[in-house]
Residue frames relative to the residue before (quaternion, step in Angstrom):
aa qw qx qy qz dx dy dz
X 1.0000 0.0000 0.0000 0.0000 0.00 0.00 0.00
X 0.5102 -0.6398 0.5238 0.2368 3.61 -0.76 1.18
X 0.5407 -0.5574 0.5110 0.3685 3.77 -1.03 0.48
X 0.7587 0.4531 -0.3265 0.3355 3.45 0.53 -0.07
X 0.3570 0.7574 -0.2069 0.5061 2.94 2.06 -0.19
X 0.5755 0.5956 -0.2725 0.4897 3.26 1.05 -1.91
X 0.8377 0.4354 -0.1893 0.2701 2.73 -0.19 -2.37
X 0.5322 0.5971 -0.3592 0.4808 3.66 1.07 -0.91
X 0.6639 0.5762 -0.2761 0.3886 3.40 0.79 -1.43
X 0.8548 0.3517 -0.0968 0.3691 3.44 0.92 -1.05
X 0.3498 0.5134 -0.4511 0.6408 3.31 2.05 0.80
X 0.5898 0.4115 -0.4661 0.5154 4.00 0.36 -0.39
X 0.6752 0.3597 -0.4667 0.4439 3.59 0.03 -1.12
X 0.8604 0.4010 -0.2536 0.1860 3.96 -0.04 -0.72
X 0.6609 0.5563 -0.2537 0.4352 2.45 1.71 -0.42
X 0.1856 -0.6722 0.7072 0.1163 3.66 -1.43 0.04
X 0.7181 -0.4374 0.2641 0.4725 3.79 -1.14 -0.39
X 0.7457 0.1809 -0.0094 0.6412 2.79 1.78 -1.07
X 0.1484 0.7971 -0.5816 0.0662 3.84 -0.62 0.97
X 0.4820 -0.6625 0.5727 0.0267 2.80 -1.08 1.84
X 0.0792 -0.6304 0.7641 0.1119 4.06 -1.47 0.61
X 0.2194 -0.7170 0.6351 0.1857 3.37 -1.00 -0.02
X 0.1151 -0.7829 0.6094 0.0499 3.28 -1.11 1.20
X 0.5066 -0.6524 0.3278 0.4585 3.31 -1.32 0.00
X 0.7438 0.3647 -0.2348 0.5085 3.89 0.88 -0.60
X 0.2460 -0.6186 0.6678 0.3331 3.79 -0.71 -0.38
X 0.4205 -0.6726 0.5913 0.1456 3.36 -1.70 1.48
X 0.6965 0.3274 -0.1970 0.6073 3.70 0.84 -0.50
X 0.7262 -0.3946 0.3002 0.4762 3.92 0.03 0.97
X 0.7914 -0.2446 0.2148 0.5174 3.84 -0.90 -0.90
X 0.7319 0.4852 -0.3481 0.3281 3.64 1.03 0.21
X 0.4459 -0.6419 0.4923 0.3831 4.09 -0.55 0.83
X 0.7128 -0.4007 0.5485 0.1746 2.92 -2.04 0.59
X 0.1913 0.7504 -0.6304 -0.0548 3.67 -0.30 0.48
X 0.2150 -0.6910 0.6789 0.1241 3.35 -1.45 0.93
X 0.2742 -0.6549 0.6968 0.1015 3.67 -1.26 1.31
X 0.0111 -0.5902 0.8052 0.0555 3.61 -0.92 1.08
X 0.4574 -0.6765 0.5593 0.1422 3.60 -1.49 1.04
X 0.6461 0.3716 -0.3269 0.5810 3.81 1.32 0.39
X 0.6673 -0.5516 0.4546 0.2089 3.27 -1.67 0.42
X 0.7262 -0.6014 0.2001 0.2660 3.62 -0.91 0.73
X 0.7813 0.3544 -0.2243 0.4622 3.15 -0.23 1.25
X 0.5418 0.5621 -0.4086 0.4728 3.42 1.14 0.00
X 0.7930 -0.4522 0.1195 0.3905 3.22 -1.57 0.16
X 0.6294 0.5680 -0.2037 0.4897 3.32 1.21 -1.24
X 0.7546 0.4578 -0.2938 0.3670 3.31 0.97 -0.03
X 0.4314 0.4770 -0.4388 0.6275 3.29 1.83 -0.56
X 0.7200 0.4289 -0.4725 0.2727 4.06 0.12 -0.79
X 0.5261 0.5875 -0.3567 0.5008 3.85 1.22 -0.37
X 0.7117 0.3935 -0.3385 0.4734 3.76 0.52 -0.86
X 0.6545 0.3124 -0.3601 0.5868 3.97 0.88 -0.47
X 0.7416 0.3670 -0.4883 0.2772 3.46 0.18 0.45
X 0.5519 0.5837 -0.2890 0.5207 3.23 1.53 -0.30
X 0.5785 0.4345 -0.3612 0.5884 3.71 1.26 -0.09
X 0.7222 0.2471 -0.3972 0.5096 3.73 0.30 -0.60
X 0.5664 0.3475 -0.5998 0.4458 4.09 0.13 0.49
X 0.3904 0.6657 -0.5434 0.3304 3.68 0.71 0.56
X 0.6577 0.4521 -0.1221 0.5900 3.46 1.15 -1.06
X 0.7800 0.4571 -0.2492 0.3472 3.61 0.78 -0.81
X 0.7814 0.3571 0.1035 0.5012 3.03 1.29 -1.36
X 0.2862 -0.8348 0.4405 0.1645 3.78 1.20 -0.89
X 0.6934 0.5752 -0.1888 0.3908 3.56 -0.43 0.31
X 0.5320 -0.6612 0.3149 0.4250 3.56 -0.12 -0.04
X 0.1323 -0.7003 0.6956 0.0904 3.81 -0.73 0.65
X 0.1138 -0.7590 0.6407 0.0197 3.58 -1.33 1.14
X 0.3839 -0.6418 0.6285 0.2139 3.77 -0.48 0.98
X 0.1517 0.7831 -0.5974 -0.0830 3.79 -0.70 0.40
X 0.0627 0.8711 -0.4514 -0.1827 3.79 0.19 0.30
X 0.1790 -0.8944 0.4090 -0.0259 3.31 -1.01 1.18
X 0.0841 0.9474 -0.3043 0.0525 3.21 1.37 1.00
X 0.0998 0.7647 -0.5313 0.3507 3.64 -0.56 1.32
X 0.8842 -0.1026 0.2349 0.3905 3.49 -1.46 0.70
X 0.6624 -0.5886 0.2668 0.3790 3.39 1.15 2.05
X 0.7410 -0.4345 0.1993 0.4717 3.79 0.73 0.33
X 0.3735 0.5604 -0.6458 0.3598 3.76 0.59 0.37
X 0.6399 0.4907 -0.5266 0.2692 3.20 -0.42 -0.97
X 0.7486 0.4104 -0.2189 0.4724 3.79 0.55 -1.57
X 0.6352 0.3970 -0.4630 0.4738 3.57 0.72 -0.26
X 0.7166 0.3444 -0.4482 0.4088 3.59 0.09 -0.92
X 0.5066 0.4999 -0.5782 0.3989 4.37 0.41 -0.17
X 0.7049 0.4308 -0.3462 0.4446 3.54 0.46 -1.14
X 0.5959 0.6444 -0.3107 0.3648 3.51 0.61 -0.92
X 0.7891 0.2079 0.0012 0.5781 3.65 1.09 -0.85
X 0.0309 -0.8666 0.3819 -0.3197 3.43 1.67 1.27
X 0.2278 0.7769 -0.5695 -0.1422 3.97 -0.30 -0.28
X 0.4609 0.6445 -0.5106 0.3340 3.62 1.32 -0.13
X 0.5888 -0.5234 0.5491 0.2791 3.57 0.00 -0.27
X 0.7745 0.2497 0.1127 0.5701 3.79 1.00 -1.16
X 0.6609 0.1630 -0.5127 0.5233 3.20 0.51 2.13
X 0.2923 -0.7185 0.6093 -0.1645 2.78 -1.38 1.85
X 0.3516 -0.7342 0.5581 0.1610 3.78 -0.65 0.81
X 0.3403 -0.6336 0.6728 0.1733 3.41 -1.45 0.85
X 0.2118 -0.9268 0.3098 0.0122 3.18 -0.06 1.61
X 0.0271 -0.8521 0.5185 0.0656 3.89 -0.49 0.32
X 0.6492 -0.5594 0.2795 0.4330 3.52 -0.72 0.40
X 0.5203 0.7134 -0.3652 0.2950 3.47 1.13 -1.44
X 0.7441 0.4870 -0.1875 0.4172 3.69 0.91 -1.30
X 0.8441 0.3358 -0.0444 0.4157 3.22 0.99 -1.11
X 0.7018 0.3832 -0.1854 0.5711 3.60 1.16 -1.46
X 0.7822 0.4007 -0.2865 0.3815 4.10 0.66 -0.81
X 0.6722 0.6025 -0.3225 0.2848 3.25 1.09 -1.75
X 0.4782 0.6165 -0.3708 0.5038 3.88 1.01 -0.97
X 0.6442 0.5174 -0.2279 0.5152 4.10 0.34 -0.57
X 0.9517 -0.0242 -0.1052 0.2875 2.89 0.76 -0.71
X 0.5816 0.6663 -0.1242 0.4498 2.97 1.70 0.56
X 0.5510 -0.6959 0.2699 0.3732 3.41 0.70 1.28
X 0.7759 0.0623 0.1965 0.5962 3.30 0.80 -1.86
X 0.0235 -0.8580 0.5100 0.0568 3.76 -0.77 0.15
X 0.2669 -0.8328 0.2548 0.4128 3.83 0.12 1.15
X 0.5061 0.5812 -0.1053 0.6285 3.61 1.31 0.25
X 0.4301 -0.6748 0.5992 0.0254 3.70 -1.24 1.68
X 0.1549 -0.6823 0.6511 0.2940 4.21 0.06 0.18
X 0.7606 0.3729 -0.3434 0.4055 3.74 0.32 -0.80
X 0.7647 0.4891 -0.2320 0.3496 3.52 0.47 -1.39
X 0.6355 0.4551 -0.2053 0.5890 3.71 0.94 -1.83
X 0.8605 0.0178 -0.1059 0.4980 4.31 0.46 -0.64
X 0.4379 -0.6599 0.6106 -0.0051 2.89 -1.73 1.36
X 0.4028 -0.7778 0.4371 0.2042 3.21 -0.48 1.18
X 0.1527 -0.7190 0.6502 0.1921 4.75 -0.32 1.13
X 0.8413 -0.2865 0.2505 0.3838 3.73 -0.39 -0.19
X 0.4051 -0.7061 0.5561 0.1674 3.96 -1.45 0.52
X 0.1616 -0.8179 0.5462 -0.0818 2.90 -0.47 1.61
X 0.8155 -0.3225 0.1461 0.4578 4.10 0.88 0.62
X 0.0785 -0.7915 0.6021 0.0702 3.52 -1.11 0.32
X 0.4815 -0.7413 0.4676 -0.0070 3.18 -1.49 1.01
X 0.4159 -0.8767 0.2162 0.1077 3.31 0.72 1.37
X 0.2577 -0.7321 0.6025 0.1861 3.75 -0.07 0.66
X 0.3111 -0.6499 0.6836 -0.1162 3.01 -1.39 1.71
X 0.0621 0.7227 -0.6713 -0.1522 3.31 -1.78 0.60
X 0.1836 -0.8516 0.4842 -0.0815 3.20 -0.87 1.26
X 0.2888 -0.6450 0.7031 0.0790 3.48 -1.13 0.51
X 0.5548 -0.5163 0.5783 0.3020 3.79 -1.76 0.39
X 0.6156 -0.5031 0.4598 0.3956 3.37 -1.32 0.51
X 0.7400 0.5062 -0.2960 0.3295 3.85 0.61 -0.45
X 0.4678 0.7880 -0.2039 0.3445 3.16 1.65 -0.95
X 0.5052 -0.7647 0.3485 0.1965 3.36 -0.43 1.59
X 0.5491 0.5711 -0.3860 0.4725 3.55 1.76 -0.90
X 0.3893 -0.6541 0.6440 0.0768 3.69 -0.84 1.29
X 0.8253 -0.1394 0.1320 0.5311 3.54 0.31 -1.20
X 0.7390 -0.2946 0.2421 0.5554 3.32 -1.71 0.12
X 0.6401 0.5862 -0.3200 0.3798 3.37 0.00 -1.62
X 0.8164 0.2760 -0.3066 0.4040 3.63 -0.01 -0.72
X 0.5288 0.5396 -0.4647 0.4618 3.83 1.32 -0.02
X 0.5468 0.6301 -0.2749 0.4778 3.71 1.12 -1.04
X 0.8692 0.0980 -0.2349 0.4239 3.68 0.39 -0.58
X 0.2479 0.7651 -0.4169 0.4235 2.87 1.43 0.36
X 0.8337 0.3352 -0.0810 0.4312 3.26 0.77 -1.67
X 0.4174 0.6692 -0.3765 0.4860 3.15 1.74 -0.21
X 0.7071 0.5004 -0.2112 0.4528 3.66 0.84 -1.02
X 0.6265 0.1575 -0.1576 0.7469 3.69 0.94 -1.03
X 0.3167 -0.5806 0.7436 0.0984 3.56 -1.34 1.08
X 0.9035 0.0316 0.0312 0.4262 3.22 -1.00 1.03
X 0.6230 0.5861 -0.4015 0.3273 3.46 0.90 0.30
X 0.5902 0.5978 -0.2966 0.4543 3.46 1.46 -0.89
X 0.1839 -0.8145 0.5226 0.1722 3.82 -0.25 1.14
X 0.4857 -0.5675 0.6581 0.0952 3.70 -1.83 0.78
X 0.0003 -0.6601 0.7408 0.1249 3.36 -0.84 0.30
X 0.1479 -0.6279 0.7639 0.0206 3.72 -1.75 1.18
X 0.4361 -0.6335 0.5821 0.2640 3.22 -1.65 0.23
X 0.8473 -0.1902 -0.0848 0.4885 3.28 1.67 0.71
X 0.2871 -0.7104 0.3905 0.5103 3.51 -0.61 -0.32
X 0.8203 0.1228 -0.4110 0.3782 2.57 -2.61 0.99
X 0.4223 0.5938 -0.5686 0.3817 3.96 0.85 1.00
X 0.8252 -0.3774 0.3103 0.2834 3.44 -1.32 0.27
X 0.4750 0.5098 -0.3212 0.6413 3.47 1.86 -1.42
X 0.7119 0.4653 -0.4148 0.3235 3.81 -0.29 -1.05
X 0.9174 0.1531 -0.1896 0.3145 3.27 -0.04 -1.06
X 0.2419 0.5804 -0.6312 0.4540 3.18 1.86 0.72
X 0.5879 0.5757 -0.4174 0.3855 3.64 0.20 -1.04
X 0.6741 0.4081 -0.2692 0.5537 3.48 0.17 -1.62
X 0.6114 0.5171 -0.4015 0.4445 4.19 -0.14 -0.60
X 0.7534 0.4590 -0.2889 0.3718 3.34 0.63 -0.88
X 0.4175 0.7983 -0.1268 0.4150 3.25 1.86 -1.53
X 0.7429 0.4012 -0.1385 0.5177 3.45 0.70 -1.75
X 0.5281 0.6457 -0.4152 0.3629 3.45 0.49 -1.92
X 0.9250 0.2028 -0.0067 0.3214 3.42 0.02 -1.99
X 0.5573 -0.6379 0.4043 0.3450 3.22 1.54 0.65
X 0.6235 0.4799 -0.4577 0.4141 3.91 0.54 0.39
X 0.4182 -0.6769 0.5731 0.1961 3.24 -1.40 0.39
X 0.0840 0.8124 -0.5727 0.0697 4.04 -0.19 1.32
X 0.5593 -0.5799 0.5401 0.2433 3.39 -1.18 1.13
X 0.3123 -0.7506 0.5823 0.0034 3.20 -1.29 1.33
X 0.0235 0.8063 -0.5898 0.0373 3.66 -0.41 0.84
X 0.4079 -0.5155 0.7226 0.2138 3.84 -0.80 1.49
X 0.1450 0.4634 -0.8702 -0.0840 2.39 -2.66 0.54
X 0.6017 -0.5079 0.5703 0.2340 3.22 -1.87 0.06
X 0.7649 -0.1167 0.0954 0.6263 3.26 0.73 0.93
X 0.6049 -0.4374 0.5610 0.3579 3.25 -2.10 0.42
X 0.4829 0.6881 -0.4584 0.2885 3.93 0.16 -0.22
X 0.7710 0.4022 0.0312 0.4928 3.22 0.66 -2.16
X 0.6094 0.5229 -0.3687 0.4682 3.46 1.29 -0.82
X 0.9152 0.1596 -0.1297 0.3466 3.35 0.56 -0.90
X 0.0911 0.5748 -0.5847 0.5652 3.09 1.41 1.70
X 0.8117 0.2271 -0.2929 0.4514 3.76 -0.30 -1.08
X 0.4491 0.6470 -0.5105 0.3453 3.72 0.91 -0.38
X 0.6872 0.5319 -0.0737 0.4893 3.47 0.63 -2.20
X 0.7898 0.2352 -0.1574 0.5441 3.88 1.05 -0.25
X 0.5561 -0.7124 0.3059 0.2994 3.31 1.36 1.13
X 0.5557 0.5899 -0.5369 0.2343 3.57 0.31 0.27
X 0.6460 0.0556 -0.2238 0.7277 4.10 1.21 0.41
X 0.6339 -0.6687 0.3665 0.1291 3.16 -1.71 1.61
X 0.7061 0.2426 -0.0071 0.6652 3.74 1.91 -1.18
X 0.1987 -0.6227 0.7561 0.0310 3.40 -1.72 0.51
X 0.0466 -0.6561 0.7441 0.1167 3.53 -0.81 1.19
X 0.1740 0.7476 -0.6287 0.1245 3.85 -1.22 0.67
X 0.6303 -0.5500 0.4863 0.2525 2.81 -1.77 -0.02
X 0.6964 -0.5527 0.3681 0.2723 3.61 -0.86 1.15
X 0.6172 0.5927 -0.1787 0.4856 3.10 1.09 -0.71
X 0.7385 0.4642 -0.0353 0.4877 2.94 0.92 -1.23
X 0.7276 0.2187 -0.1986 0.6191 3.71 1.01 -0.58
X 0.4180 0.6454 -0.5554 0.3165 3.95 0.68 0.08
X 0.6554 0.4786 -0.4297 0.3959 3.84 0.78 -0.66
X 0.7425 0.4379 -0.2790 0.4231 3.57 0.76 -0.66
X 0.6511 0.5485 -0.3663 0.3756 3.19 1.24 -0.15
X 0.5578 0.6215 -0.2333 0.4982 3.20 1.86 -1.02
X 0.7453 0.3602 -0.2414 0.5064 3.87 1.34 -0.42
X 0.6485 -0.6701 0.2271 0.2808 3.17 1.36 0.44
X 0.4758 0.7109 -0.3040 0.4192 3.26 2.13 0.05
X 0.7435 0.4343 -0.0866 0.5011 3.62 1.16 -0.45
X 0.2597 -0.8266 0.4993 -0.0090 3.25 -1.12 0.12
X 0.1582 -0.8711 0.4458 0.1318 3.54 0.46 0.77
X 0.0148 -0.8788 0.4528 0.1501 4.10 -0.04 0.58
X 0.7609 -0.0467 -0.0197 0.6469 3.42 1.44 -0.11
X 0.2452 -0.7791 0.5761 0.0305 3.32 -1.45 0.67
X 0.3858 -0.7401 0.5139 0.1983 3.44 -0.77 1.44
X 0.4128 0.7042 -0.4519 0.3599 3.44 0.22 1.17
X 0.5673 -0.6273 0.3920 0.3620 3.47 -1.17 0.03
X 0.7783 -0.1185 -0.0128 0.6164 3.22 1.68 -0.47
X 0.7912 -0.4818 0.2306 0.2979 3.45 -1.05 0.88
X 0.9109 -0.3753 0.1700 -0.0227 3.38 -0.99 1.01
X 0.4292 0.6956 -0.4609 -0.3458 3.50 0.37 -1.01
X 0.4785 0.6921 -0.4496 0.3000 3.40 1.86 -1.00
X 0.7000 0.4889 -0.1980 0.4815 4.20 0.68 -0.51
X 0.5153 -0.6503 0.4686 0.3033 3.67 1.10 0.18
X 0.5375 -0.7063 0.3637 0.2828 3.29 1.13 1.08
X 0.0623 0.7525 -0.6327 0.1720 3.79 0.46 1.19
X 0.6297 -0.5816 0.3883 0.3382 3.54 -1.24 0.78
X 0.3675 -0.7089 0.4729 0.3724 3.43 -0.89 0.17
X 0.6917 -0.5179 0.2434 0.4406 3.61 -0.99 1.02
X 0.6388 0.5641 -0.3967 0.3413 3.81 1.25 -0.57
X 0.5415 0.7207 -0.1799 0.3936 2.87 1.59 -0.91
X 0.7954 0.3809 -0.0713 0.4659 3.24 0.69 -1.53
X 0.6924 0.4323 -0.1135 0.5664 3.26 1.21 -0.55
X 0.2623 -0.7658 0.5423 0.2252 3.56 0.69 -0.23
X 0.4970 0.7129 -0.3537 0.3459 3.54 1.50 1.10
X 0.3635 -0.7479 0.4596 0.3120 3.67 -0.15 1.44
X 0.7228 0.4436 -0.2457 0.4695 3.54 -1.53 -0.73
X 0.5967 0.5155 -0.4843 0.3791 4.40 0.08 -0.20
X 0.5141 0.5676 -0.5610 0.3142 3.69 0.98 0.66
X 0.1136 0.8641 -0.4703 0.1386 3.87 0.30 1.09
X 0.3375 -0.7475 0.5514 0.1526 3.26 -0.23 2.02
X 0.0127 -0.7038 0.6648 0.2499 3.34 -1.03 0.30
X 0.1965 -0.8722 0.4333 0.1132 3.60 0.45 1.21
X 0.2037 -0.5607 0.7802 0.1882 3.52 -1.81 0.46
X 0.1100 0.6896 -0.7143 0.0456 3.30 -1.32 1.01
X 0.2841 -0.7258 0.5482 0.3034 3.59 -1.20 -0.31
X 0.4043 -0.7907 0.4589 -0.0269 3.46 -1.08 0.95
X 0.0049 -0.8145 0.5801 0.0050 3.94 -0.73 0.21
X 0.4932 -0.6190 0.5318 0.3012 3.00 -1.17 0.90
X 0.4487 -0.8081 0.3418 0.1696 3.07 -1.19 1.50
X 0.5024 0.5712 -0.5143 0.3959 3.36 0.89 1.03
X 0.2456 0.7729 -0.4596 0.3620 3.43 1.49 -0.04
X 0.5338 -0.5359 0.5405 0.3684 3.84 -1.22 1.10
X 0.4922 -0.5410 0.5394 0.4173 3.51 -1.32 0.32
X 0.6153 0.7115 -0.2551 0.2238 3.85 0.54 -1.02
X 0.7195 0.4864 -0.1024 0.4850 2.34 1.46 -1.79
X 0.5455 0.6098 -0.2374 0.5237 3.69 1.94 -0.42
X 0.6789 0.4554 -0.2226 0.5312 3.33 0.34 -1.03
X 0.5319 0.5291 -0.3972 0.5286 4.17 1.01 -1.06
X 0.7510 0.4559 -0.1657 0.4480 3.62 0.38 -1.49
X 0.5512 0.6676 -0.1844 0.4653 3.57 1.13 -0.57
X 0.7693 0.2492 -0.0701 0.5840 3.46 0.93 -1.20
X 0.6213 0.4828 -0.3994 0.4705 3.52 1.18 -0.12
X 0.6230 0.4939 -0.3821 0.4712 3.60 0.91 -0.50
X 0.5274 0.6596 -0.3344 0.4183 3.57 0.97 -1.02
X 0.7357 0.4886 -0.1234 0.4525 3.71 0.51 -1.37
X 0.5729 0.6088 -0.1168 0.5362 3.29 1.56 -0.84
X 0.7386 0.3928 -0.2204 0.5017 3.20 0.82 -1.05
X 0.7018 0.5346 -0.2902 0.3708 3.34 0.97 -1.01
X 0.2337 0.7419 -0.4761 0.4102 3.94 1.68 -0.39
X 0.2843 -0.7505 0.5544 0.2205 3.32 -1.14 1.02
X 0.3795 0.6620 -0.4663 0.4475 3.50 2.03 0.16
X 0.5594 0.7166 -0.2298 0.3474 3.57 0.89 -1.10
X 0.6767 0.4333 -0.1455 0.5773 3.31 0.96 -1.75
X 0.5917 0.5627 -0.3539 0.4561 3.90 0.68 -0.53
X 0.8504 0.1763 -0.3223 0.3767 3.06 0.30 -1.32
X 0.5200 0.6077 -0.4977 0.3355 3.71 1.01 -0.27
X 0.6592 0.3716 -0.4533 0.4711 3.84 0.67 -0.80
X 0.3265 0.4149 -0.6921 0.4922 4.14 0.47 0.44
X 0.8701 0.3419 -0.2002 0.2933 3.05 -1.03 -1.46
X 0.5007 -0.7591 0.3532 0.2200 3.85 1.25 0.46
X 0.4524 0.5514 -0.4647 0.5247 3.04 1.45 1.00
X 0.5129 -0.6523 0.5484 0.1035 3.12 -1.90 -0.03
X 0.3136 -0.8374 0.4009 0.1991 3.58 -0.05 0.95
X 0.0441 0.8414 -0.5328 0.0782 3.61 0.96 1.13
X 0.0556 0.7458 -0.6540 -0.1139 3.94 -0.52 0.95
X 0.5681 0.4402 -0.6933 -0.0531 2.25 -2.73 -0.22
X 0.7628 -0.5468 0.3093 0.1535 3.17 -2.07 -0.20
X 0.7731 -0.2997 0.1408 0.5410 3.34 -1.09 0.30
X 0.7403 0.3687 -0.3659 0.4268 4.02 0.70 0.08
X 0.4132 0.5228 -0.5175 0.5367 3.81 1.68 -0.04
X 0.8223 0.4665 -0.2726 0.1787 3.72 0.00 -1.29
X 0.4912 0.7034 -0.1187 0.5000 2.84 2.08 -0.76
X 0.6326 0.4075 -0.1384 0.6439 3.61 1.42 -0.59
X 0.5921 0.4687 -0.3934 0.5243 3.72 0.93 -0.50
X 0.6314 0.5088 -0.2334 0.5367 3.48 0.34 -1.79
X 0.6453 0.4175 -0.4627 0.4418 4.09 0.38 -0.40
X 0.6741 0.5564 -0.2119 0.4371 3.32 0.41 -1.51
X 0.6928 0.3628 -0.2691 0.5622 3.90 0.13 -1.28
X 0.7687 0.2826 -0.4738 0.3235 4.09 0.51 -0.24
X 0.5283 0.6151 -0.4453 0.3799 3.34 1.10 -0.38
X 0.5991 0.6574 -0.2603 0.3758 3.57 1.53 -1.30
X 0.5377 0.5759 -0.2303 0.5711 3.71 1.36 -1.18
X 0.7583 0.3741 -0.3234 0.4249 3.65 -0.05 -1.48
X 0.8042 0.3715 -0.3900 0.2512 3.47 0.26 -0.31
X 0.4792 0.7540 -0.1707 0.4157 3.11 1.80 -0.49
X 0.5600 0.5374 -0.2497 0.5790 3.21 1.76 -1.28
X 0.7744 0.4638 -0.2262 0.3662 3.35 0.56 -1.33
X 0.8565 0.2155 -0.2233 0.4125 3.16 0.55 -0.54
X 0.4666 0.4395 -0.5155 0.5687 3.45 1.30 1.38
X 0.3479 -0.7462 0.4659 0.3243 3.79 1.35 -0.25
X 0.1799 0.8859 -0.4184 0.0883 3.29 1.24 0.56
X 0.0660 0.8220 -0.5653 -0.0199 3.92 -0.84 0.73
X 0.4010 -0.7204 0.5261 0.2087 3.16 -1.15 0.55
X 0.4103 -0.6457 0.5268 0.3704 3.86 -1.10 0.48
């Protein structure tokens, strides 16, 4: 079993819908810290909420409550947090809710900028394009002209539409001027079942998410949306690399959010305690398990990411005319 396996393994065993730590003081008067992760127990973003919500145990005091609220690619958890009045619940944040939906969503019940305030960046999880171990495409380069040759024949696997996997896909698509068949799935599960059984040629995903198959020898990583290469993936090239393709550094970031009526104090407390946290060289371990990246700072690092990745999305949408059902 791959270390990410483990770790995955050991957010299911702890986890429930709801999972209470006990601290010894409370950071927000008599009321715990609650952290909304927008996915279901056990996944990556959740094991990274439960180890942060234990080390503000030491930092902060009080009770931290894991609450996961998974739904409609993260609205659901953003718009609870979004309309907060306790003072003391704060979303484990991802782009999907905040930087993409707005693009693509007529109406949202919830402002990403106005209704949430951005407490501090706590790492991001790198988007990966990959190919089965059997798969004739050696490198990027030879999927690229491939697809140059069959317009629209070379297929993509996403873990859905108008997720991060898609229009990482579609980003790539433009960059290189080719034209690559998009296939939805219902998740990273199903996508890379038909990937591994040849029925679509690529899988854009998340490191996380393709590191088991790569670790068993079933996969193949050909490029990484990152600034630099890997080790959990056998150091594959990064997509700039392999491609000779600027702009393919794409953070898929974890940060953590409050509703912007939230006391500034009570932000800025929560702000520097994650920060310090993140920077732990325990921190940086366990995130490269879990195929993330321990990317800090505060409410002005995340604020500049969350700018950049929406401005990055809106144009992408637009100029693939992308819609959602």
């Amino acid at each position: 079993m791959t270390l990410l396996l483990k770790h995955l393994a050991l957010g299911l065993a702890a986890a429930a819908s709801l999972a209470v730590m006990p601290l010894h003081a409370q950071p927000n008067g008599d009321k715990p810290l609650r952290i909304v992760v927008p996915f279901a127990a056990g996944g990556a973003q959740d094991v990274i909420a439960r180890y942060l919500g234990a080390k503000l145990t030491d930092k902060l005091g009080g009770t931290v409550i894991v609450d996961n609220k998974a739904g409609a690619g993260g609205i659901v958890a953003a718009d609870a947090v979004a309309k907060a009045t306790d003072g003391a619940t704060v979303l484990l944040a991802t782009g999907g809710a905040i930087t993409i939906a707005p693009h693509l969503q007529a109406k949202l019940p919830y402002d990403p900028v106005n209704d949430l305030a951005p407490v501090a960046l706590v790492g991001d999880t790198p988007m990966t394009v990959a190919v089965r171990t059997e798969s004739p495409y050696k490198t990027l380069a030879d999927v690229l002209r491939d697809a140059k040759a069959k317009p629209g024949q070379v297929t993509y696997a996403s873990t859905g539409n108008g997720t991060v996997s898609h229009l990482t896909g579609a980003l790539l698509a433009q960059a290189s001027g080719v034209n690559l068949l998009h296939v939805p799935y219902r998740g990273a599960a199903p996508a890379l079942t038909d990937l591994l059984g040849g029925q679509v040629a690529l899988i854009v995903t998340s490191a996380a998410s393709i590191e088991p198959m790569v670790a068993s020898g079933k996969a193949r990583v050909l490029g990484t949306f990152s600034r630099a290469a890997l080790p959990s993936l056998g150091m594959p090239p990064t997509v700039a690399e392999a491609a000779g393709l600027a702009g393919m550094d794409v953070p898929v970031w974890v940060g953590v959010m409050a509703p912007a009526r939230m006391p500034a104090a009570s932000i800025e407390k929560l702000s520097a305690a994650l920060v310090e946290v993140c920077n732990l060289p325990e921190t940086r371990q366990r995130f490269a398990q879990l195929g993330a990246v321990n990317t800090c700072g505060g409410g002005a690092a995340l604020g500049k990411v969350i700018a950049e990745d929406s401005q990055r999305w809106a144009k992408v949408v637009r100029q693939g005319g992308i819609k959602i059902d």
